[in-house]
RODO-2510 file (C-alpha; in nm, 4 decimals, decimal comma):
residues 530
     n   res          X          Y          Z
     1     x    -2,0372    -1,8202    -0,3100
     2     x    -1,8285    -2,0607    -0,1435
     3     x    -1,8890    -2,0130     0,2454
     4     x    -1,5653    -2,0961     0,5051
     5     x    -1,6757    -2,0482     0,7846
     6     x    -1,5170    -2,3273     1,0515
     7     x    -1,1793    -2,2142     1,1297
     8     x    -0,9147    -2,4233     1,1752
     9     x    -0,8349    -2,5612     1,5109
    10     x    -0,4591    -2,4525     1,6493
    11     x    -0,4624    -2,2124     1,9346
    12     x    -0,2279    -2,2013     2,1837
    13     x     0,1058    -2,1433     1,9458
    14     x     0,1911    -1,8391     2,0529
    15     x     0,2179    -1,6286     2,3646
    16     x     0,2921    -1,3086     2,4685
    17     x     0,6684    -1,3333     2,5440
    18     x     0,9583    -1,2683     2,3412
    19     x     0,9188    -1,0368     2,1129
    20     x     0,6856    -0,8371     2,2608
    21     x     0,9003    -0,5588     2,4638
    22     x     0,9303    -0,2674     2,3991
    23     x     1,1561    -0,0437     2,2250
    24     x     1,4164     0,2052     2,3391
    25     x     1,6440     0,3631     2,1867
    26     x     1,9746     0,3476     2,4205
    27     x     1,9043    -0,0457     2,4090
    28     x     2,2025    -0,2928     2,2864
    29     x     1,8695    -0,4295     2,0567
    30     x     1,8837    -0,1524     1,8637
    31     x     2,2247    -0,2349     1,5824
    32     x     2,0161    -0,5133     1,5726
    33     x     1,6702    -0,3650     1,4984
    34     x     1,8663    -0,1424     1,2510
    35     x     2,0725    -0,4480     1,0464
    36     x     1,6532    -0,5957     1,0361
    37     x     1,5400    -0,3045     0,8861
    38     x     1,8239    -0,2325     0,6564
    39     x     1,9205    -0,5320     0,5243
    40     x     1,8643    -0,8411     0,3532
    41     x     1,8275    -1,1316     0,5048
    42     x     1,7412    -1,4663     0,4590
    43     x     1,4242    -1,5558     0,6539
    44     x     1,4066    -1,9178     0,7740
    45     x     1,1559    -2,1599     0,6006
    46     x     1,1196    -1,8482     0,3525
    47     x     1,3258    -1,7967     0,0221
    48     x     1,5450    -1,5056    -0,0077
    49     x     1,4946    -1,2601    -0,2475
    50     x     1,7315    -1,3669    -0,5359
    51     x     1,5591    -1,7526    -0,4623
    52     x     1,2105    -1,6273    -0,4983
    53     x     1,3017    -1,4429    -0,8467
    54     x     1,4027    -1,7705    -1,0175
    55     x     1,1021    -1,9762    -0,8892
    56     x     0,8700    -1,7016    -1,0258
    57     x     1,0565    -1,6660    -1,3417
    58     x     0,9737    -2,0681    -1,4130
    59     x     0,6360    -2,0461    -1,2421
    60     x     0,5266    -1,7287    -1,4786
    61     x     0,6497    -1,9306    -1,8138
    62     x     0,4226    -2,1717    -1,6992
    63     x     0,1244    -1,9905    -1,6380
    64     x     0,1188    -1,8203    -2,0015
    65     x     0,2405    -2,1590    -2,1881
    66     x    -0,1092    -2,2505    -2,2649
    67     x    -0,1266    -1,8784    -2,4468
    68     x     0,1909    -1,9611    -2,6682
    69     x     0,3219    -1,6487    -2,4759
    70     x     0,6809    -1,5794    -2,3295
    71     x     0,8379    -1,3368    -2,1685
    72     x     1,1017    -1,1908    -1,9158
    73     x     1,0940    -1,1762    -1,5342
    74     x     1,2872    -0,8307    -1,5277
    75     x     1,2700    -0,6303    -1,8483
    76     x     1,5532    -0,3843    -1,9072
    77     x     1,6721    -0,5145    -1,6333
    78     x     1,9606    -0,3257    -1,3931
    79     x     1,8344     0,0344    -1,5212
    80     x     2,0324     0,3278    -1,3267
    81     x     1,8852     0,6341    -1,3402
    82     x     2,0340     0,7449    -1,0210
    83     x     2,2366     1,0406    -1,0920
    84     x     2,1669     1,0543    -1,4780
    85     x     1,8430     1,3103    -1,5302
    86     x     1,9035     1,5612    -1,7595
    87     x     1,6162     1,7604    -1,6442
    88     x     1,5038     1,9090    -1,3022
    89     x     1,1422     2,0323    -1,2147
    90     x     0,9529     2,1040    -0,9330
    91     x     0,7974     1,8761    -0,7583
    92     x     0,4028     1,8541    -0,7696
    93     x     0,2523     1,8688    -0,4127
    94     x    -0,1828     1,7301    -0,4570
    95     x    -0,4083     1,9662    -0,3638
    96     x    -0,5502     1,9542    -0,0114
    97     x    -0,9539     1,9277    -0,0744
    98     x    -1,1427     2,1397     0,1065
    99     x    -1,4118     2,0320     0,2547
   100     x    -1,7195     2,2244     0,3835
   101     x    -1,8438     2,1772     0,7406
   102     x    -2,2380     2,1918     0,8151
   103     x    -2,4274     2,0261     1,1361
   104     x    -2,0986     1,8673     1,2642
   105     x    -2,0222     1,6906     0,9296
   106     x    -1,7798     1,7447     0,6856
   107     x    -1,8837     1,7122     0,2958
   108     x    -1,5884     1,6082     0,0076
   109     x    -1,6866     1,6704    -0,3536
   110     x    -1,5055     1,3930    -0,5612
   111     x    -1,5635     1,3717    -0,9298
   112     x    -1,3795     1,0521    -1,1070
   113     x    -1,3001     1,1339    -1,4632
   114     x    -1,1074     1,1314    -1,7801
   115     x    -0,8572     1,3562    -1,9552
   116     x    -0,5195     1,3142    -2,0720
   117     x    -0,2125     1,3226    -1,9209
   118     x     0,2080     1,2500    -1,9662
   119     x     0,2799     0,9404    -1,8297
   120     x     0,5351     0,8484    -2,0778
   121     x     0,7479     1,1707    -2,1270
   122     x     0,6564     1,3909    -2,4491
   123     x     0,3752     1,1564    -2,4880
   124     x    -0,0039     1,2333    -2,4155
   125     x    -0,1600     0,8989    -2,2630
   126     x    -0,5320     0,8734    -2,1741
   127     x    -0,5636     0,8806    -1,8066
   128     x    -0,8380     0,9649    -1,5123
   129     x    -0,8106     1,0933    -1,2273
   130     x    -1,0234     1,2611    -0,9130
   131     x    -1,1473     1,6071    -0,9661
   132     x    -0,8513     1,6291    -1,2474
   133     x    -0,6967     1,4499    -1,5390
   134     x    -0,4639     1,2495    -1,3631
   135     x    -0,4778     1,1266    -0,9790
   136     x    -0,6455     1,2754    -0,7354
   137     x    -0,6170     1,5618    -0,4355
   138     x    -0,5236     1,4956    -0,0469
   139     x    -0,8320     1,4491     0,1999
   140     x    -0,7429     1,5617     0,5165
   141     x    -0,9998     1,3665     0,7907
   142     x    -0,9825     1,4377     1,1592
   143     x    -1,0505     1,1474     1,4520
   144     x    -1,3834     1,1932     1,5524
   145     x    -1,5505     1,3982     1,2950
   146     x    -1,7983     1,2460     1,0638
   147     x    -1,7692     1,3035     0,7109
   148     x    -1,9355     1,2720     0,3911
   149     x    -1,8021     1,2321     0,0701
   150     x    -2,0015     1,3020    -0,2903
   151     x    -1,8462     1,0901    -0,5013
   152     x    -1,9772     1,1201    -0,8671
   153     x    -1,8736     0,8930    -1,1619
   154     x    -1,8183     1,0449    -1,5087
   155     x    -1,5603     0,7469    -1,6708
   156     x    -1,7948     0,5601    -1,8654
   157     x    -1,7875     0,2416    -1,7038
   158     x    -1,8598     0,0962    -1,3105
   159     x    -1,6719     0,2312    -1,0295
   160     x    -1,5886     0,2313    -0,6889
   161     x    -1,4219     0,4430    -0,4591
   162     x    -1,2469     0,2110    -0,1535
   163     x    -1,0930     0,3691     0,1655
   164     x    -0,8053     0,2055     0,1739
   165     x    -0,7062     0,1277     0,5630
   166     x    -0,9862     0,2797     0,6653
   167     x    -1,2029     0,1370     0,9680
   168     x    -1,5268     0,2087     0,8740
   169     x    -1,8706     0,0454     0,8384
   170     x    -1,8653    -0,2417     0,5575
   171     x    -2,1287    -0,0934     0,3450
   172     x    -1,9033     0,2652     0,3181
   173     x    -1,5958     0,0655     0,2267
   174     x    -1,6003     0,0813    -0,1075
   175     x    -1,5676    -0,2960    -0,1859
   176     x    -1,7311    -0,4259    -0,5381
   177     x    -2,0560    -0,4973    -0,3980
   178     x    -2,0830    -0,1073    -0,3694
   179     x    -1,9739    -0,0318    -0,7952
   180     x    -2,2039     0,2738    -0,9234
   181     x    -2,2730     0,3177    -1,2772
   182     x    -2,1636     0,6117    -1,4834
   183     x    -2,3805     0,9287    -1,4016
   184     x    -2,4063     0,7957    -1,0349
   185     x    -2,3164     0,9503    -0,7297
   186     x    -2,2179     0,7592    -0,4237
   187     x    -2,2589     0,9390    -0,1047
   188     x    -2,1056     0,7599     0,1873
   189     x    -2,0489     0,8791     0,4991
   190     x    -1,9356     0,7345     0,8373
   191     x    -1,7619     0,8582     1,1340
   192     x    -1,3652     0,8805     1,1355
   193     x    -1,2544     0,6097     1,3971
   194     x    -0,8760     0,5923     1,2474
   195     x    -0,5972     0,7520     1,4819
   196     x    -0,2958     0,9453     1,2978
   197     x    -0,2275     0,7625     0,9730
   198     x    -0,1473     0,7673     0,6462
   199     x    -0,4546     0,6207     0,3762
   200     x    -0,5236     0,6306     0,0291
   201     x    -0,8229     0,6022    -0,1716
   202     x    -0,8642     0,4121    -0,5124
   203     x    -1,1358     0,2016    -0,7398
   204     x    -1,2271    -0,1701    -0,6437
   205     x    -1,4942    -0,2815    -0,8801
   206     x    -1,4256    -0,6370    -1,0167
   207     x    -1,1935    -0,7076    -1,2761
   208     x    -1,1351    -0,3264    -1,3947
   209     x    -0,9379    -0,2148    -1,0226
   210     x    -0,6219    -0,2649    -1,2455
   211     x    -0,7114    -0,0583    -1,5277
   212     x    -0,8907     0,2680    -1,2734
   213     x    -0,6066     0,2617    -1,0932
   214     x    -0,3213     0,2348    -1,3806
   215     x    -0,4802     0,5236    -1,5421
   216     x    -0,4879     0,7504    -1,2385
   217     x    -0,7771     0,6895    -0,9896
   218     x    -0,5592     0,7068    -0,6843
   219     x    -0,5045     0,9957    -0,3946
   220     x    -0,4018     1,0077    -0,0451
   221     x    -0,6300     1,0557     0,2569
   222     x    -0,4155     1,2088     0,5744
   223     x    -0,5655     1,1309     0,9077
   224     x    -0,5043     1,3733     1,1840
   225     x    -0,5260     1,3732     1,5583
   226     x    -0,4960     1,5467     1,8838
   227     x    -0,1920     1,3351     2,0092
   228     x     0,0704     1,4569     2,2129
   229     x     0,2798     1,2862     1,9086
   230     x     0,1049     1,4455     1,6554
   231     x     0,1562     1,7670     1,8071
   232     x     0,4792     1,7110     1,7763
   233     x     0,5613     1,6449     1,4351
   234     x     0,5627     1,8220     1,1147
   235     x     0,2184     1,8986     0,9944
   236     x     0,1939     2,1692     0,7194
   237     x     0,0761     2,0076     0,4463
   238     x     0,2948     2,0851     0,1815
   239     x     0,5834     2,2375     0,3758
   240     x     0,6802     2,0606     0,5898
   241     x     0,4302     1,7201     0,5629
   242     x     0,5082     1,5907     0,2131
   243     x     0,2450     1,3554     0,0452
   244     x     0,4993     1,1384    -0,2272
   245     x     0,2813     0,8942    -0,4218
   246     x     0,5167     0,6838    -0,6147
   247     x     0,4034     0,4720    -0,9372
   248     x     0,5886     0,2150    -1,1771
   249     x     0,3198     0,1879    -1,4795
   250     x     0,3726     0,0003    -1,7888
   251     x     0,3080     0,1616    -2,1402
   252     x     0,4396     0,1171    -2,4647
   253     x     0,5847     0,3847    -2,6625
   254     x     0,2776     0,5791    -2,7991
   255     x     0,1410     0,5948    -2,4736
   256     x    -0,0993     0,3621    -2,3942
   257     x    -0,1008     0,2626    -2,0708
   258     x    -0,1200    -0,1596    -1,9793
   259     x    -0,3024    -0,2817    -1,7233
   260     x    -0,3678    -0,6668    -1,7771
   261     x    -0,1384    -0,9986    -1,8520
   262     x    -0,1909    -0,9311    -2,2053
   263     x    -0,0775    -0,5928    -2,1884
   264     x     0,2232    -0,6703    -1,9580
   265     x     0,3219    -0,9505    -2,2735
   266     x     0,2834    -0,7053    -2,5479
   267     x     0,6149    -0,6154    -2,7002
   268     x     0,7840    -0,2626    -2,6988
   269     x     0,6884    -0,1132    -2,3710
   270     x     0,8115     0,0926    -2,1345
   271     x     0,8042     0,1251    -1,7800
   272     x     0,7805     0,5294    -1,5930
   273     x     0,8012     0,6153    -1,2756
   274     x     0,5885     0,8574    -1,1631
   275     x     0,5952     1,0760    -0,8322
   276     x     0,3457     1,2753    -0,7794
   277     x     0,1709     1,2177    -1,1287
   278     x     0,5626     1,3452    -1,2826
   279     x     0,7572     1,0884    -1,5119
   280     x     1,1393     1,1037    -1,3100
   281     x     1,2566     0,8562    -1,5677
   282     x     1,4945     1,1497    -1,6612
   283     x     1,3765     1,3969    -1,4741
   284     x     1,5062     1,4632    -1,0960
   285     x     1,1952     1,6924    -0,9073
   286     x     1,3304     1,9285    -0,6467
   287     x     1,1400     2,0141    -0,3060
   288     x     1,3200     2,3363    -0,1060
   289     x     1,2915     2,2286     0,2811
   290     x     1,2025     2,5361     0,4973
   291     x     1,1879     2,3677     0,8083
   292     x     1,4773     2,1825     0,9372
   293     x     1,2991     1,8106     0,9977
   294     x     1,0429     1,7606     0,6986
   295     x     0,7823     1,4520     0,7086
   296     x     0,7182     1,2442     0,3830
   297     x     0,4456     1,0150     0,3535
   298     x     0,5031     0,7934     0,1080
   299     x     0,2177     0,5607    -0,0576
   300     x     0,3362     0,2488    -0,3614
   301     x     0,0282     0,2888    -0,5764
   302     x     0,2001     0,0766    -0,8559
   303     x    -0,0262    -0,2532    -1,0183
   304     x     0,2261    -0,4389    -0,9102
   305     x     0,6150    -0,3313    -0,8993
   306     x     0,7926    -0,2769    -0,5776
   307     x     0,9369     0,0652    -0,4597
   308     x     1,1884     0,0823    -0,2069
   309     x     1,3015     0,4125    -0,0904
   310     x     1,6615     0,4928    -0,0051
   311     x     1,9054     0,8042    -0,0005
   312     x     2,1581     0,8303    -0,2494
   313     x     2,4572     0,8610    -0,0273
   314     x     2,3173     0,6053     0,1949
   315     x     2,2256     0,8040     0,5465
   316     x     1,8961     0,7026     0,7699
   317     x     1,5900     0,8128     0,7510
   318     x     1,3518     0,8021     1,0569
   319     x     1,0739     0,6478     1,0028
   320     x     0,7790     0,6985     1,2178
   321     x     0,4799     0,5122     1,0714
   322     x     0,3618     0,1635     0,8579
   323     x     0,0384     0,1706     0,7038
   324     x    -0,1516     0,1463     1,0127
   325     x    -0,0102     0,4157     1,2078
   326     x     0,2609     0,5810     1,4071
   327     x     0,5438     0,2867     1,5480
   328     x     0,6358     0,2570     1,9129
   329     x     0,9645     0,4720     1,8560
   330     x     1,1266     0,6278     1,5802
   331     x     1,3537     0,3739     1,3935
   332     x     1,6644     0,5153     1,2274
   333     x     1,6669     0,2887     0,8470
   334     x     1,8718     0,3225     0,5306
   335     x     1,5711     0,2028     0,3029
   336     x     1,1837     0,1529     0,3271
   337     x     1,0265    -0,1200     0,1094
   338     x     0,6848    -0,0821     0,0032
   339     x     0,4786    -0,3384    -0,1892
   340     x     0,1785    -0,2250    -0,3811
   341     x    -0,0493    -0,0802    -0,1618
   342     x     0,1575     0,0022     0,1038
   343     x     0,2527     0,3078     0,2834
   344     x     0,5164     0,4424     0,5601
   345     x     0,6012     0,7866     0,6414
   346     x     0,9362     0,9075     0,7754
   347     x     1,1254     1,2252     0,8712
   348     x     1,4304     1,3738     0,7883
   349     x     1,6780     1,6515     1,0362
   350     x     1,7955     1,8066     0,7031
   351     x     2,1222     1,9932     0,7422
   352     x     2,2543     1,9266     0,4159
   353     x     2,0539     1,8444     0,1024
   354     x     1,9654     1,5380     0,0078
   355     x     1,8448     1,3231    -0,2885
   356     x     1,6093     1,0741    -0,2567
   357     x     1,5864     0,7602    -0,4851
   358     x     1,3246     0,5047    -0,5723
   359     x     1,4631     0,1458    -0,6722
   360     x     1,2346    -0,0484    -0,8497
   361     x     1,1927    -0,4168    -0,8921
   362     x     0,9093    -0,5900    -1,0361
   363     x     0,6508    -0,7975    -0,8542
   364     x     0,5028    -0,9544    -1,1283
   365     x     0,5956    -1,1252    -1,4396
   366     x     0,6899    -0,7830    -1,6322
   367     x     0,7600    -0,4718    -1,4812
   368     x     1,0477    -0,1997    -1,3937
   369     x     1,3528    -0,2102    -1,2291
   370     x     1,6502     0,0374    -1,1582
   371     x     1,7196     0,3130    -0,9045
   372     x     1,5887     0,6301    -0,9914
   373     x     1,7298     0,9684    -0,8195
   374     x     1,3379     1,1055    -0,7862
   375     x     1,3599     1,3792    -0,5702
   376     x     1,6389     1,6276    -0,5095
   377     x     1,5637     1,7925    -0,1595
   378     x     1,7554     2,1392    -0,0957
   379     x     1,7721     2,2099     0,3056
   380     x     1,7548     2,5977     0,3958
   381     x     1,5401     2,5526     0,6879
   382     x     1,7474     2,7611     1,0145
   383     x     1,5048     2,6266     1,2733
   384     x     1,6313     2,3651     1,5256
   385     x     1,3747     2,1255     1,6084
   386     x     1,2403     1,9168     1,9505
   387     x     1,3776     1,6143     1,9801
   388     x     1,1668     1,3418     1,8589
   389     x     0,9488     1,1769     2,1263
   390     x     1,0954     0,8654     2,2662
   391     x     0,7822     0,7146     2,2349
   392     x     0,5510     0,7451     1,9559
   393     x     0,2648     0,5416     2,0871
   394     x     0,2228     0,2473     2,2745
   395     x     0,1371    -0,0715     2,0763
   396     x     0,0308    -0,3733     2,3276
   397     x     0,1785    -0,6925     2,1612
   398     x    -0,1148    -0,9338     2,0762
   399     x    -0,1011    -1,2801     2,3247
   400     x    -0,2733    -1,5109     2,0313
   401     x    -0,2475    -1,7925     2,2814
   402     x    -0,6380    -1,7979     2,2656
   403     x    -0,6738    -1,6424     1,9404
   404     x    -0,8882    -1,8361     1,7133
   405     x    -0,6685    -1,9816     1,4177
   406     x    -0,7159    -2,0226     1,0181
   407     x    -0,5391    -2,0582     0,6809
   408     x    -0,5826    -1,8740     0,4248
   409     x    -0,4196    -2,0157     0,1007
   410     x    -0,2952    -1,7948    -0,1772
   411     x    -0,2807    -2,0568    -0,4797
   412     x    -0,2955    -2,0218    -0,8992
   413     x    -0,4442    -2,2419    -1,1494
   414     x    -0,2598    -2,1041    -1,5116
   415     x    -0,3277    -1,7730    -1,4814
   416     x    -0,6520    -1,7466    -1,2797
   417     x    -0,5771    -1,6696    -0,9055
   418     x    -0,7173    -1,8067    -0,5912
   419     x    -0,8074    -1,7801    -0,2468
   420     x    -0,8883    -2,0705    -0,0673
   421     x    -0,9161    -2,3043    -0,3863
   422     x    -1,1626    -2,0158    -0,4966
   423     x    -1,1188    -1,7807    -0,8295
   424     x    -1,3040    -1,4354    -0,6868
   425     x    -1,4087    -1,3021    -1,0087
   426     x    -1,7349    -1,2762    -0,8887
   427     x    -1,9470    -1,1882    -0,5942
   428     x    -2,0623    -1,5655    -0,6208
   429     x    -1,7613    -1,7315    -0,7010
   430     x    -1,5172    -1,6189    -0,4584
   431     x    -1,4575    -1,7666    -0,1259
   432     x    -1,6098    -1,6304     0,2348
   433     x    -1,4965    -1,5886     0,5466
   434     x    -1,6881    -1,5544     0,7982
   435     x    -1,6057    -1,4106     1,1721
   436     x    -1,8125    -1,2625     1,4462
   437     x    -1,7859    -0,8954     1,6320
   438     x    -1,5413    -0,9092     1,8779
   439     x    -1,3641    -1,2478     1,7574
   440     x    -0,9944    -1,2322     1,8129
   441     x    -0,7941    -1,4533     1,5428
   442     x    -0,4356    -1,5282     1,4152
   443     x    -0,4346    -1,5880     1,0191
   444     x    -0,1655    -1,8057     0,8756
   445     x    -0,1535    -1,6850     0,4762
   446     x     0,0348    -1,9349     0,3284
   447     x     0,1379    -1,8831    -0,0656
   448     x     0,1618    -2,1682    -0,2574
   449     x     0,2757    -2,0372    -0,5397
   450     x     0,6301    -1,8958    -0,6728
   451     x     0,4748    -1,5668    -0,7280
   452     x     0,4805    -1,2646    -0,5270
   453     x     0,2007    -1,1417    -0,3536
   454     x     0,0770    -0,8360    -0,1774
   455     x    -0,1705    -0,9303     0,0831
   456     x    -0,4690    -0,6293     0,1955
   457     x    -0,7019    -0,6989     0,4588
   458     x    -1,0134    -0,4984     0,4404
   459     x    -1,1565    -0,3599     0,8148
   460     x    -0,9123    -0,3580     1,0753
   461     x    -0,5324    -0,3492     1,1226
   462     x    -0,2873    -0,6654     1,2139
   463     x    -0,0317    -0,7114     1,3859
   464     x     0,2797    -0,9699     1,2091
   465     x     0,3137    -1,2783     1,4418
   466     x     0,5881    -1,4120     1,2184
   467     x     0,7033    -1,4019     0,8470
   468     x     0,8474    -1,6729     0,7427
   469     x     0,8940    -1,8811     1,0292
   470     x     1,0598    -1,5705     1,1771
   471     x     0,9455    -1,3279     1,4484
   472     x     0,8900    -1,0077     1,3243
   473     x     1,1463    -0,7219     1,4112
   474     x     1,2013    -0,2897     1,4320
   475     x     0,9355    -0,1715     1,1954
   476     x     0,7519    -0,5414     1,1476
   477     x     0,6215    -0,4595     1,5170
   478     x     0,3618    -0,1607     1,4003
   479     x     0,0199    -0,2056     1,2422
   480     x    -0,0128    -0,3220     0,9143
   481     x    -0,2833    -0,3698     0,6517
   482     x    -0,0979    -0,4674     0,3360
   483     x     0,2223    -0,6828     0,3838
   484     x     0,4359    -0,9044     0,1193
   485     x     0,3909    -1,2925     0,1175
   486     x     0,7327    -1,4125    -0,1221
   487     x     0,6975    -1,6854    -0,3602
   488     x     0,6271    -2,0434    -0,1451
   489     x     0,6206    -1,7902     0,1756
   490     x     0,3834    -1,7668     0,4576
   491     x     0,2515    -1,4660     0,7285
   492     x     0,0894    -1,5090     1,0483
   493     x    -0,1328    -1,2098     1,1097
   494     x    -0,3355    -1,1228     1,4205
   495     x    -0,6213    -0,9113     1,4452
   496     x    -0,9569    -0,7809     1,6513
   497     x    -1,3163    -0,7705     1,4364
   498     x    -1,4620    -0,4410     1,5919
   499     x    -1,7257    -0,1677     1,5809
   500     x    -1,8929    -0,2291     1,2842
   501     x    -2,1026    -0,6104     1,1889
   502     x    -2,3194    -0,6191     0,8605
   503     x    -2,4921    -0,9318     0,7493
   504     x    -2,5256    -0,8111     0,3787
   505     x    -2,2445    -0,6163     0,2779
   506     x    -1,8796    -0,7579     0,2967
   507     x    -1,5361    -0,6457     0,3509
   508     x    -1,2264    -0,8139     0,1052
   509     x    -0,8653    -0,9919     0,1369
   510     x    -0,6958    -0,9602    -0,1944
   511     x    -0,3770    -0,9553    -0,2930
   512     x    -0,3390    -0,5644    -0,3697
   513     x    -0,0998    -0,6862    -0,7091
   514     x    -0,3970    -0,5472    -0,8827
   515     x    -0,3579    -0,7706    -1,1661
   516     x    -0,3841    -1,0713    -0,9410
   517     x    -0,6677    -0,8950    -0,7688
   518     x    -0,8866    -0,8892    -1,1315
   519     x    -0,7866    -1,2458    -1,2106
   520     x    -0,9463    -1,3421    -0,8815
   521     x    -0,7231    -1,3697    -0,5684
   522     x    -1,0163    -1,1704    -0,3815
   523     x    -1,2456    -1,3237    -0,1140
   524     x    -1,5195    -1,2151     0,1126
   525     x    -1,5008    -1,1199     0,4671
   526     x    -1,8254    -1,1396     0,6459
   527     x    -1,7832    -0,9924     1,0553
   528     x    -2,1819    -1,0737     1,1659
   529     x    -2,2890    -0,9740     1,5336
   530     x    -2,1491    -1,3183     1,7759
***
């Protein structure tokens, strides 16, 4: 294992001024917050969008030369299914697992598995999924309670189950140092320290995350809380509090489902989107709203593609949360992008229906694209609700002026990825970092390549200090745990190492494109007592 463990030197580059006030929503800032979160806009040092699609294009042909391979960025490219489905269905809401509650802890039964399932429609793919063929039910945990989950392994292979977001003690996080064999059960347990949020849970052994996850190990985990905000906002699961887990897959025509580079090359595939486990390629699903203002929580657990959720006549949405919890106010947007891994949840004052649509563009060298219309949502609630808090919680703005500083460099050599100069294929190979309880530290992640990236810290939330050269705006200001680094891009993150210190098991920082995650842009974090 390579050990980092002297960060660099650099403090003193930021301080708590500028762009740390707060929100409100009468403010003139606030056409500007909007035109942030809506739109498109070049960042700075950072390339723009179209930009960063050319330099990957030239970088991916390079990667695979060596293989004799060639391919296209965007495959069947400019697909509109928005408005086109032929067929309607209802849409699939998980099931909320039950748990059962002895000596003040609270016990999950989880069961990863194999069946079959229609990814591709009119096609039967081999899948797995928790407690079912295909994905995986809703864990609702509560702040405060301790819980225990029974997690039992009947694939065939190594697995692990990781808490995506979760804070919670290093050895319970589900990281590859913790894979259990087939017949195994894994019984971790830990107390909930997460406020209101929105998790997921998923496998992260090494170099088979991609394939687990492709084939359906994925579900979302809903934390809940006695806020005065939570109180407030829609909460019945599957009424009013809508879990949408949206997937771009890549299969070819018979069904089988790709997961790797050489999959992604192989010729005659197709690419589904899923919600909910339900191919909406030409199928629209329909939700009936019985309450006025509905809440979707909405997770991308694609390898690799990127979702961005919009309506189809172009109103707001309000969203409410990033993946690390509720945002200082509600922020009125006309889209929500999500890179793999990443979740938000919004709300919706629905007078009139509404259609929801997914546009998809690919993250890595194949993958979907195209607007799909993916849920149709018919309002017949009567009820008039509250008006929204005007303050959702309070997030205190990180001064990093004494914040210890490092790099962290996202790089490539062909096709293996790296961390630090590092290929993390292996618990020995892959670089370390190493930090202390309590430490306080600003991370620049600096990409230096021309493909696009999806960077996960394991442990504890961060804050964006700046993306691109650029301080962070509207929804940039909540918590985060996965984030998008562009082609030749950079981040600054900040964060606070607490509760939990382990001098043998490790957390991870990946890139959460899982297929970049398997060919080894994964490294160690170590948090020892100071």
């Amino acid at each position: 294992m390579t050990h980092i463990t002297d960060p660099d030197s650099g403090i003193g580059r930021h301080d708590k001024g500028e762009h740390r006030g707060e929100h409100r929503k009468d403010s003139p800032a606030k056409s500007e917050h909007t035109k942030d979160v809506r739109g498109g806009r070049r960042r700075g040092k950072g390339l723009h969008r179209r930009t960063f699609l050319g330099g990957m294009a030239g970088a991916g042909l390079g990667a695979v030369a060596a293989g004799g391979a060639t391919f296209s960025l965007l495959t069947d490219a400019g697909r509109n299914k928005a408005g086109a489905a032929t067929n309607t269905a209802t849409l699939t809401v998980p099931d909320l697992l039950e748990g059962t509650t002895s000596d003040g802890t609270t016990t999950f039964t989880i069961k990863a598995e194999t069946g079959t399932s229609e990814v591709v429609s009119g096609v039967t793919s081999s899948t797995m999924g928790y407690n079912q063929s295909y994905l995986g039910p809703t864990m609702k945990w509560t702040t405060g309670d301790t819980v225990l989950l029974d997690i039992t392994n009947d694939i065939g292979e190594d697995t692990t189950v990781h808490f995506h977001g979760a804070h919670v003690p290093a050895k319970m996080d589900g990281g590859p140092q913790l894979a259990f064999s087939d017949g195994e059960t894994w019984s971790p347990t830990f107390e909930v320290k997460d406020e209101a949020r929105t998790l997921w849970y998923h496998p992260h052994a090494l170099g088979t995350t991609a394939k687990q996850a492709v084939h359906g190990l994925a579900g979302m985990i809903i934390v809940e809380d006695d806020s005065d905000t939570s109180s407030a906002l829609p909460s019945d699961y599957g009424t009013d509090d809508i879990p949408i887990i949206l997937q771009c897959l890549a299969s070819d025509t018979g069904g089988d489902i790709k997961y790797d580079l050489t999959g992604y090359l192989s010729s005659g595939l197709v690419y589904p989107v899923l919600c909910n486990g339900t191919n909406v390629d030409d199928t629209t699903l329909t939700f009936e709203a019985t309450k006025t203002r509905t809440r979707f929580r909405i997770l991308n657990a694609s390898p690799s593609d990127i979702i961005t959720v919009q309506r189809s006549d172009g109103g707001t949405m309000t969203q409410i949360a990033t993946d690390q919890g509720y945002l200082a106010e509600a922020a009125d947007v006309t889209s929500i992008r999500l890179v793999a891994g990443a979740r938000a949840e919004m709300v919706m004052d629905l007078t009139d229906d509404v259609t929801l649509q997914a546009v998809i563009t690919t993250g890595w060298v194949r993958g979907g694209s195209g607007t799909y219309d993916f849920l149709a949502v018919t309002a017949s609630g009567t009820d008039t609700p509250d008006d929204l808090p005007s303050t959702l919680t309070t997030i205190d703005r990180y001064d990093t002026s004494d914040f210890t500083a490092r790099t962290i460099t996202l790089g490539q050599s062909g096709t293996t990825m790296l961390i630090d100069g590092s290929a993390g294929t292996s618990m020995a190979s892959m670089a370390m970092i190493s930090t202390t309880l309590g430490s306080k530290e600003i991370w620049t992640v600096k990409n230096n390549t021309q493909l696009e990236h999806s960077f996960h810290l394991h442990d504890v939330p961060f804050q964006l200090i700046s993306i691109n050269g650029e301080d962070p705006s509207g929804v940039e200001l909540g918590w985060y745990d996965t984030y998008e680094v562009v082609g030749g891009g950079s981040i600054e993150i900040a964060m606070e190492f607490t509760d939990f210190a382990d001098d043998t098991y490790m957390y991870m920082l990946h890139c959460h494109l899982l297929q970049h995650e398997d060919e080894g842009m994964m490294a160690s974090l170590m948090v020892t007592e100071s």
